[in-house]
N, C-alpha and C positions, 0 to 999 in steps of 0.2 A: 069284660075283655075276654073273646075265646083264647082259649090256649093252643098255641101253636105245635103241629108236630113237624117233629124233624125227621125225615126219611130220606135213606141213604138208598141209591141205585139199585136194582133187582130188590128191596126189600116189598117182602105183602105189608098193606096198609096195615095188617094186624101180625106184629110181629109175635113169632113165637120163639120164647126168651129158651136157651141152651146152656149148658155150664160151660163158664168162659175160662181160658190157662192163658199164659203168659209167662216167659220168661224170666220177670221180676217179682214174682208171687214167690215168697216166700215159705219154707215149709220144714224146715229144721227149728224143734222146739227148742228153745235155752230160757237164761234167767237174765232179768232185767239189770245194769246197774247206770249210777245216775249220779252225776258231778256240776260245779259249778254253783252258780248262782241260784238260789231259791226262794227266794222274799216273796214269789205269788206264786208257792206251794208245786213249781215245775219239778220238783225233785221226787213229790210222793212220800216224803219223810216225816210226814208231820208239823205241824204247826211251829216245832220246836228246832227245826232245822232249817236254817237258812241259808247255808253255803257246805259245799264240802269240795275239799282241794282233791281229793282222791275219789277213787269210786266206789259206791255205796250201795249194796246190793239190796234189792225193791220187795215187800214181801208182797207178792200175788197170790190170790186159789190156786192158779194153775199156768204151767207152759205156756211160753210166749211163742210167735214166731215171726210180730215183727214192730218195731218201737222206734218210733217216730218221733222229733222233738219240734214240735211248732214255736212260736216266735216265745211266748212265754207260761204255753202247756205242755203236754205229752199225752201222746196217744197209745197203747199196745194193744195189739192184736194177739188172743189167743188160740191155741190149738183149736180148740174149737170151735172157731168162729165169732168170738163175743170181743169186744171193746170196754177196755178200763182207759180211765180218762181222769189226769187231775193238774192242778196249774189256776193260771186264773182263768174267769171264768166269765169276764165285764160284758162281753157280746155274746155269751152261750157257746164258745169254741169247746167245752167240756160234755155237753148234749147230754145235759141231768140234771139234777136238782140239787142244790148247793147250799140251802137256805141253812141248813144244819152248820154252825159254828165250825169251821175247821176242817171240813168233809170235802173244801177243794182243795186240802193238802193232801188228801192220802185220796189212791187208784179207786175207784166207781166205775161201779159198771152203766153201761148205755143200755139203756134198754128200744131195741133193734132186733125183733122180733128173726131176721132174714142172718142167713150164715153168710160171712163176710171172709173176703178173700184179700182183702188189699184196703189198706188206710195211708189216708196224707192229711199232714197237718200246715197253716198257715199260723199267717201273726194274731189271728181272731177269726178263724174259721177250720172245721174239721170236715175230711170228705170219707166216706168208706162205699168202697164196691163189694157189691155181693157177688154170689157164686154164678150167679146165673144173669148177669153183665147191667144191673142196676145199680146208680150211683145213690148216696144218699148224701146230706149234705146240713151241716146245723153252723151257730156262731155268726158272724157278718162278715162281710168284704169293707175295706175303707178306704176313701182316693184323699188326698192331699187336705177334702175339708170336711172329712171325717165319715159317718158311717155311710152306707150307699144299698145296703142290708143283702137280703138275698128275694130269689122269685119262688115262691112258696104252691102245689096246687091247692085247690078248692075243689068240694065234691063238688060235681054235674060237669067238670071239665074245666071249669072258670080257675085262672089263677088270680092269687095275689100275690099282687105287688108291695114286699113288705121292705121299708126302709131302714126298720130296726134290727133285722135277723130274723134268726130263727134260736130258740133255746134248746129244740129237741130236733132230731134226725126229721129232714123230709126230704123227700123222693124230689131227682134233679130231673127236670121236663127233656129229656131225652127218648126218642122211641128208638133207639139202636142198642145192641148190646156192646157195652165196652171191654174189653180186658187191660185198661192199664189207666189210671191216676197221676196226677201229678202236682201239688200246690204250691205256690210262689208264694210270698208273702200274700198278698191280696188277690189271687188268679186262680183257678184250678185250670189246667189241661188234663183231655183224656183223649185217646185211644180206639178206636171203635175196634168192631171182629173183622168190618172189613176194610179197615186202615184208614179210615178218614180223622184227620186232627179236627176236635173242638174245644173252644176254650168261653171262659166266664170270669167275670169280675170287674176287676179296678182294670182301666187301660187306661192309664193314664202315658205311661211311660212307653206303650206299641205292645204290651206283654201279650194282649189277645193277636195279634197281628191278623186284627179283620175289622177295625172301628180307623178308619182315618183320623188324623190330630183333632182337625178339628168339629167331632163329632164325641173325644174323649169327657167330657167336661159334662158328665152327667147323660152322656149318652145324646145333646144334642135335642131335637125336636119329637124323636121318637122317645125319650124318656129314658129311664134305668132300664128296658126289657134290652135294648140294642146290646149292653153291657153283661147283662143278668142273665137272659134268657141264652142259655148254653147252642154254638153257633159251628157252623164249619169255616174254618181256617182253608181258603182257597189257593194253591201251591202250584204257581206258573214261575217258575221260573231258568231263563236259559243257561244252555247247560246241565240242566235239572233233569235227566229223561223219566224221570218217576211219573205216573200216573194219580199219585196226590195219595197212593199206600204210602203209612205210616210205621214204622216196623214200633218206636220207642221214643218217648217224651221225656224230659226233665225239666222242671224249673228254680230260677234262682229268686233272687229276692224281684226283682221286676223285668225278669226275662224267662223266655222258652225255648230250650232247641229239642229237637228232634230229628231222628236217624229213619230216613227212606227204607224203602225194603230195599232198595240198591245201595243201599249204605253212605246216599250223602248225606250231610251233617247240614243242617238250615237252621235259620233262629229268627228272632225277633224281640225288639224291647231295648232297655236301656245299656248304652256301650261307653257309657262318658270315662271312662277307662280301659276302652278294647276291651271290656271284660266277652266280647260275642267276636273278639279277632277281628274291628274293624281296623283301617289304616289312619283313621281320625277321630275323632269324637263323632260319638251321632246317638241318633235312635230310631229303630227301624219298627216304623210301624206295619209293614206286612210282610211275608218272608224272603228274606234272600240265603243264598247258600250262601254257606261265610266258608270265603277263602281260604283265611288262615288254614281251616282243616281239609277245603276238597287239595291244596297242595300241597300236603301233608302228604308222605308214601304211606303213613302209619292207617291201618282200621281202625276206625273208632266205635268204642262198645259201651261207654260209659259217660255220665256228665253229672254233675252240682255244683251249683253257681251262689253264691253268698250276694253281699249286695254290689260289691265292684270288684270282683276276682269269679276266676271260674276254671274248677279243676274237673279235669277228664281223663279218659282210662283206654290206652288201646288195648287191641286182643293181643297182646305181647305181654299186657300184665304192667307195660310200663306207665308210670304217674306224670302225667303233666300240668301247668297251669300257664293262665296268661290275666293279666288284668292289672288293677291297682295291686302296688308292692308294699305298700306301707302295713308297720307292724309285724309282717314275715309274712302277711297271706300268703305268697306267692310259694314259699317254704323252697327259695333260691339261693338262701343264704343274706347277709349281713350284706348291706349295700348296693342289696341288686333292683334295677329298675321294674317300671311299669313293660308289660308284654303284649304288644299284640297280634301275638303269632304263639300255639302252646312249647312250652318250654318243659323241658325232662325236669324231673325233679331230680335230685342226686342223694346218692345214700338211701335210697330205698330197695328194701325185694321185691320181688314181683308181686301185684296185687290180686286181690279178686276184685276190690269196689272201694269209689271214693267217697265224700260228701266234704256238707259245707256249714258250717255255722254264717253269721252275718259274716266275720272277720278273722276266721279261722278256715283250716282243712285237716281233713282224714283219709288217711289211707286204712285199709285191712289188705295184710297182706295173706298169701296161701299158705301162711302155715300158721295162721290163725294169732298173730300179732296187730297191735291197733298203733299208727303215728299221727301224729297231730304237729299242727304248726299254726304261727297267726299268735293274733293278740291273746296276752295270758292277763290280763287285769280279771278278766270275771271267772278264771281259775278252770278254764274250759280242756285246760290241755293235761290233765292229771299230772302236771309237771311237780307241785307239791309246793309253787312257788306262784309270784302274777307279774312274772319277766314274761317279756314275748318270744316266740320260738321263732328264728329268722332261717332253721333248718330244721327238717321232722326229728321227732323226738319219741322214742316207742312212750305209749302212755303204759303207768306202770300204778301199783298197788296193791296191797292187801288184796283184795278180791277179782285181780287179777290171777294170782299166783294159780297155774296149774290148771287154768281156763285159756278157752282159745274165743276169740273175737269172729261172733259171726256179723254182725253191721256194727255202726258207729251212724249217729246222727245230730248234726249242733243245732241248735237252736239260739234263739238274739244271747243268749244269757248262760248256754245251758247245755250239756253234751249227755245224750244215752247211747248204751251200748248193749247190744245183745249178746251173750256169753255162755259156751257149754264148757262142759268137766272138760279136761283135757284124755285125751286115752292112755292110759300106761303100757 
């Protein structure tokens, strides 16, 4: 099977690759720590730890500057460009060799020859971009009947088509340079340089919003590449005066939105709880602007989406969500309903950035404090306790003290956080 290239408008057939920036590229070193659930080694603590209520600070070589919690591994990014990776390991999401007794409990390095600017982690899949706008991509994608793998190349240009994964880093069949990432439980979305959205994986639920329903189901007569083989996302829609630039992506457990360079908000994928601001249950398999936010008076500059909530961030610093309420996702308080339209969060400062575990949310706010809210059974919320948090709750500990929260990120099971000294 030749291998397809993708070429984006004015690009030469033979692109020549640039070093790529973005806004969400991370670059303030700090120290890793890691809470919650750890029975398949998500924590990096060793074999010997398997939960911890508070937070537990990670020993690495060196500065981090950005740490990522996939469904039940963890990814970080160092200063220098290198990836430590540990958790489980069952579809190669760790992209190294494990075979040593206990070695997917504690941080290992990737071996990823390329300096890397930006990592995202899924429920069984790890993605990192390099500096100069190549994706790279190991672990498998899985749809409802199980693994579905990834599209791998072959020297002389031939791919394979592999249903099992991949165990080590390979290069994702894109000839555009990307500057921004983004992994859903089973999906990657990225970013091009010059704003076209593509997406890859499971679509089952519309998350690529470019595979019609009934073409989701293994991709249909064209096979896994329709799914696999990383594609553009086509963005007509009225009202929409964008020209299909992409400024910024985010995705949740089986959805994608992203922010225009004119700043409207669009999505696609599953909403069986408003969680994308529809006015009914649905799932949108290719992109619509979602109203909740174009009538919104608010800018929106942020987004992460769990499996049926989804919290977002305007440029005011203020915290919202809308989606399933059950448990506290929604962090509206004791007794508050399903939303779907975002809703202020109350008792918060103002933030710099949100996230989302499955069933939880995170604020960081600007003065370098971390809140949490959602279900506390897998002890995600450094609450010290496994009640659920139905209003945000600063997360607190030992290894807090006298440290400021530069990210927060949940995972199915599992919360990291990134943290420097505090300044005196």
């Amino acid at each position: 099977m030749p291998r397809k290239r993708v070429l984006e408008k004015d690009d030469a057939v033979k692109v020549k690759r640039t070093k790529v920036s973005h806004q969400s590229h991370q670059t303030e070193p700090g120290l890793v720590l890691t809470l919650g659930q750890g029975d398949l080694g998500q924590l990096g603590l060793g074999p010997d730890v398997l939960a911890r209520k508070r937070p537990a600070l990670l020993q690495l070589p060196e500065k981090i500057i950005q740490a990522e919690a996939g469904g039940v591994h963890t990814v970080c990014l160092s200063e220098t460009g290198q990836i430590y990776t540990f958790g489980c390991n069952d579809e190669g999401a760790l992209g190294r060799d494990t075979s040593e007794e206990g070695s997917d409990f504690l941080p290992g390095l990737v071996d990823l020859k390329e300096k890397v600017v930006q990592v995202s982690a899924g429920d069984s899949h790890t993605a990192a971009l390099t500096d100069d706008g190549r994706v790279f991509i190991w672990g498998a994608f899985r749809d409802e009947n199980g693994v579905i793998g990834l599209l791998a190349p072959l020297k002389g240009g031939e791919q394979l088509e592999s249903s099992s994964g991949s165990a080590f880093p390979v290069e994702l069949q894109l000839d555009v340079p990307v500057v921004k990432i983004a992994s859903g439980s089973h999906h990657l979305a990225l970013v091009s340089m010059a704003g076209g959205l593509y997406t890859c994986g499971c679509g089952d639920n519309g998350q690529l919003g470019r595979v019609p329903q009934v073409f989701t189901a293994r991709g249909g007569r064209k096979g896994l590449e329709r799914l696999l083989l990383p594609q553009a996302v086509a963005i007509k829609q009225r009202g929409c005066k964008t020209k299909g630039q992409i400024r910024d992506v985010f995705c949740g457990s089986y959805s994608t939105i992203a922010i225009t360079q004119e700043g409207h908000v669009i999505g696609f994928g599953l909403s069986n709880y408003y969680q994308l601001g529809s006015q009914g249950i649905d799932t949108y398999y290719s992109p619509k602007v979602l109203t909740a936010f174009k009538n919104s008076t608010r800018s929106w500059v942020g987004f992460s989406a769990g499996q049926h909530h989804t919290v977002c961030l305007d440029s005011e610093g203020t915290v919202c969500s809308l989606g399933r309420a059950d448990y506290g996702m929604l962090g509206l308080g004791e007794g508050a309903s399903d939303k779907n339209a975002p809703t202020a969060v109350p008792g918060l400062p103002k933030a710099s950035s949100v996230a989302c575990g499955e069933r939880v949310g995170f604020a960081v706010t600007e003065d370098g404090r971390a809140f949490a809210w959602g279900m506390g059974s897998n002890l995600q919320l450094a609450t010290g306790d496994e009640e659920d948090a139905w209003s945000p709750v600063q997360m607190s500990g030992q290894q807090l003290e006298n440290r400021s929260v530069l990210s927060v990120t949940g995972g199915g099971q599992h919360t990291v956080l990134l943290v420097k000294e505090r300044q005196s």
